[in-house]
N, C-alpha and C positions, 0 to 999 in steps of 0.2 A: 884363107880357105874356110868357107861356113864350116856346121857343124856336118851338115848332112853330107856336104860332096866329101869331107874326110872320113863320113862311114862308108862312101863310096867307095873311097879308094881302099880301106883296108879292109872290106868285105870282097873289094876285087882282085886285092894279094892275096887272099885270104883261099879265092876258087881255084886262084891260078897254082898253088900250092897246094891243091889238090889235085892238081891234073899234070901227072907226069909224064917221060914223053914214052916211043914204043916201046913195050915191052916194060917199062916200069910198073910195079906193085902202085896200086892206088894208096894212095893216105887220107886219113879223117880228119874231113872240112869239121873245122870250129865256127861256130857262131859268134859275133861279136856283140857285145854288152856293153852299156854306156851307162855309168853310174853321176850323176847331175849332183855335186857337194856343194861347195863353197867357198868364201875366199881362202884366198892359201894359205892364210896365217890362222886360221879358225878350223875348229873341232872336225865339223862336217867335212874336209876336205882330208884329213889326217885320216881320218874313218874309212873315208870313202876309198882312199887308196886302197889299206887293207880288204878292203870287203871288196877291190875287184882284184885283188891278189888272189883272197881264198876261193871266189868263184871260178877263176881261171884256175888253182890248181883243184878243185877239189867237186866243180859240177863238170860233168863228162861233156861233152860238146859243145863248150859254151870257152868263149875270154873276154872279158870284161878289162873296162878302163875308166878309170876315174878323170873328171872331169872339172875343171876350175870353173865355177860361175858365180852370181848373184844370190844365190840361194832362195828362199822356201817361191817364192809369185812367180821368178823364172824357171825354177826347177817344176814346177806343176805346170807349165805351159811349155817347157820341152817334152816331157812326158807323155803329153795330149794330142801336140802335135808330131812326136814319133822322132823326135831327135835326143832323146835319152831313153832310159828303158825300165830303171829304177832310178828312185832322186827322196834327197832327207828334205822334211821339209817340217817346220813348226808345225805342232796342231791347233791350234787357232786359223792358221793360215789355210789348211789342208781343209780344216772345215766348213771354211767361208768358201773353198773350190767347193767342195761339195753340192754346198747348199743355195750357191749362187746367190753368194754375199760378202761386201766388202771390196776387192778388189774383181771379184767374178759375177759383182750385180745382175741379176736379171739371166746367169751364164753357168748354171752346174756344170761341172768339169765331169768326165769319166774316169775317173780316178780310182784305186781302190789300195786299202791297205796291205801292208805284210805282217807290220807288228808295230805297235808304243815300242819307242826305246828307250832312253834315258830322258834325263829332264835339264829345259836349258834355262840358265839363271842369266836375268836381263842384269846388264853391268852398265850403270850412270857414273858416268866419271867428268870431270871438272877440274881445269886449270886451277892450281891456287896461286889467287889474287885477280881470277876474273871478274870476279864479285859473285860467282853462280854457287848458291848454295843448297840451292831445291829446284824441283823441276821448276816452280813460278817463278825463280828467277833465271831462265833462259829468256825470259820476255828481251827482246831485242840484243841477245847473241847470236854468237854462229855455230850452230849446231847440227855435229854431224849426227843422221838419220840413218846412217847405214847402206848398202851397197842399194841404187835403185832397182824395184821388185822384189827386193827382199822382205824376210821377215822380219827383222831388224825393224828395217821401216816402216812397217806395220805397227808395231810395237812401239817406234817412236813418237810417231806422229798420233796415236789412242792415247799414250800416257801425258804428252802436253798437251791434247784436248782435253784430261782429265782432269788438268791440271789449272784449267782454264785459260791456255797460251795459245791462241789461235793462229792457223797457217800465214796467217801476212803478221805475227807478231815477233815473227826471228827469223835469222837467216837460216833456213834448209842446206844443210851440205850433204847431198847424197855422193859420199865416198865408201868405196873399201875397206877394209878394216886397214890394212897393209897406207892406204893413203889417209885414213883415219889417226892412225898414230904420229906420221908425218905431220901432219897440220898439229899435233898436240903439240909436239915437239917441239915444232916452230913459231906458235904463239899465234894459228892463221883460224886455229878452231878452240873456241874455247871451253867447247865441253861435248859430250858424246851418248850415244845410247849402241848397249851391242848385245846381243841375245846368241850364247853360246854355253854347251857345258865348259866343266872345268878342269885342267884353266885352258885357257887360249893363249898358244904362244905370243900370236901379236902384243896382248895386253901385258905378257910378262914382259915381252918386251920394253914396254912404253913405262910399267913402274922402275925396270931395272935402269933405263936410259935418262928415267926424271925423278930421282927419289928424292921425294918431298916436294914436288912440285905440282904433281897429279893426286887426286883423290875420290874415292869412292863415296856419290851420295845414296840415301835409301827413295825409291819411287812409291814405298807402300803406303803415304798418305792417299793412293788416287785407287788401290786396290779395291775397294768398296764401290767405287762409280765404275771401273772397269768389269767389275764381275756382274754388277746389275746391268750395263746395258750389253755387254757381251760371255756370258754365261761363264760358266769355272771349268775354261780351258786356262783361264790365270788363276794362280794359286802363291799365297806366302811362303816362302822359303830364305836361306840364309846361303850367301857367298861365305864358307868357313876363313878366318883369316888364312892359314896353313896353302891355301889357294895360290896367294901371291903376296905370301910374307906380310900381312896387313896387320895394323896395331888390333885391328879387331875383328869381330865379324860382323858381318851389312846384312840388314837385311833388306830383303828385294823379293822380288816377282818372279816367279817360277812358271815356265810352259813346255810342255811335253814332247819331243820330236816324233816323228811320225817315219814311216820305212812306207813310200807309195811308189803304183805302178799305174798304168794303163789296163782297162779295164778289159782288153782284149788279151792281154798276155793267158798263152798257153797255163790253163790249171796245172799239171805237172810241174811246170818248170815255176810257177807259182810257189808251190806245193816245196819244191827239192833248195829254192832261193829263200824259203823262211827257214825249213830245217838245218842250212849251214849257219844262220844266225847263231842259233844255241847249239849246234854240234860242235861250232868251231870260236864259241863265245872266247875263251880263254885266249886264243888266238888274237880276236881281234882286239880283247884289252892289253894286250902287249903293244899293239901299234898308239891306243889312248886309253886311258882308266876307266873313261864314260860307262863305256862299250862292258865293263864289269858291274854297270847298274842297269842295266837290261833284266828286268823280270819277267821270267815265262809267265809265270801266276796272274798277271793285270798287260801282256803284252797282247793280247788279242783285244783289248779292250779301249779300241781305235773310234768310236760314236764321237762324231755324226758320220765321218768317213768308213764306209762299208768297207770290209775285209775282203779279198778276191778270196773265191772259193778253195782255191786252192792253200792259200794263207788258212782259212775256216778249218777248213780237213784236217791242218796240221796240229791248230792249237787242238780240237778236237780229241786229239791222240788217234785219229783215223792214219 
């Protein structure tokens, strides 16, 4: 069942559960909401659950349901085309929809903000004994790029360009994080790129299941070429070891999540869906920690991706 004919049907239990039979008290239709995350083993999909938990119990005529996909390229092209409603998506990614660039060439999206949320740390990791020690030597392995139309893959395929590894000079594994690990496992992928807060269970997974056999490289030799030809939506930062029990800490590439909608969503409900962000913050860091690095202070400050008005009004203090 696509996405859309299952909004069908639970927008159509949803009327008929409105309408009771003679003489019944009528009851209050809910709205359904579709929240666009990511793969199941990643932040964005832990998040996203909570956040249509709290919108279903806590914005009045509205239930919301989280949704497993590819994350940031698919989730902004459900959103456009009206098959999600809110969706996380990189801001690199979100801004290239924007601006109609990158994978939206020549294509502004209508997209608009709710809020910056937390910040996701791009995680290189490598078989040891594939010979893969820096991103230049993924030249002729197999490397997974992340779920395709992901941000991920965005991220992976700019940082071995940066690196000077050209698309016919390795093998491309666009997998899942969840089938991502699998191939590490098994010796079918010899090394990886994955852009997530912290941690991701899958990854804990994958140190817990190979200890000493998987390991963390740093991609900041390329951060310099990456910020010159695509602006400081990448930034340095450090994977802390504490992360994932690591002998140290890595440092790595930092990029922003982003909270986007369609640029048609009612102001109001715009407006009532960024105030449960910070009314119900505490809330939602119980479901992942990220979710507790969310700053009101620098959260409206979503450029090049324009704010919905209603999102504006709030950081506002309107």
């Amino acid at each position: 069942m696509t996405v859309l004919s299952r909004r069908g049907v639970l927008l159509g239990a949803l009327a008929l559960a409105g309408c009771g039979g003679p003489g019944s008290a009528p009851t209050r239709r809910s709205k359904q909401l579709f929240v666009a995350t990511g793969n199941t083993t990643g932040v964005y999909y832990q998040l996203g659950g909570g956040l249509a938990d709290l919108i279903t119990q806590y914005v009045p005529g509205y239930e919301a349901t989280a949704e497993p996909t590819g994350a940031s390229v698919e989730n902004i092209g459900r959103v456009v085309r009206g098959e999600s409603d809110l969706a996380f998506t990189l801001a690199d990614t979100a801004g290239d929809a924007a601006t109609g660039k990158g994978p939206f060439e020549g294509k502004p999206q209508p997209i608009r903000a709710l809020a910056k949320l937390y910040l996701n740390y791009t995680q290189v990791i490598a078989r040891v004994g594939s010979g893969v020690h820096s991103l230049a030597d993924m030249r002729g392995k197999r490397v997974s790029t992340g779920s395709p139309r992901s941000g991920t893959e965005v991220i992976a395929l700019r940082l071995l360009a940066a690196a000077g590894v050209g698309p016919d000079e390795f093998t491309a594994q666009p997998l899942s994080l969840p089938q991502t690990v699998k191939g590490m496992l098994s010796g079918t992928t010899d090394a990886m790129v994955y852009s997530s807060g912290l941690p991701a269970s899958g990854i804990t997974d994958l140190f817990a299941s190979a200890p000493g056999k998987v390991e963390f490289l740093s991609p900041n030799g390329v951060l310099g070429r990456l910020t010159a030809q695509y602006g400081d939506a990448y930034t340095g930062t450090t994977i802390p070891r504490g992360a994932y029990n690591l002998p140290a800490d890595v440092a790595t590439i930092g990029v922003p999540n982003l909270l986007v909608v369609r640029d048609t969503m009612p102001e109001a409900l715009a407006h009532d869906l960024t105030k449960l962000l910070f009314d119900r913050q505490k809330d939602l860091a119980k479901v992942h920690p990220e979710a507790g690095n969310i700053d009101r202070a620098t959260a409206g400050s979503t450029a090049p991706v324009p704010l919905h008005p209603g999102a504006a009004r709030f950081h506002a203090g309107r």
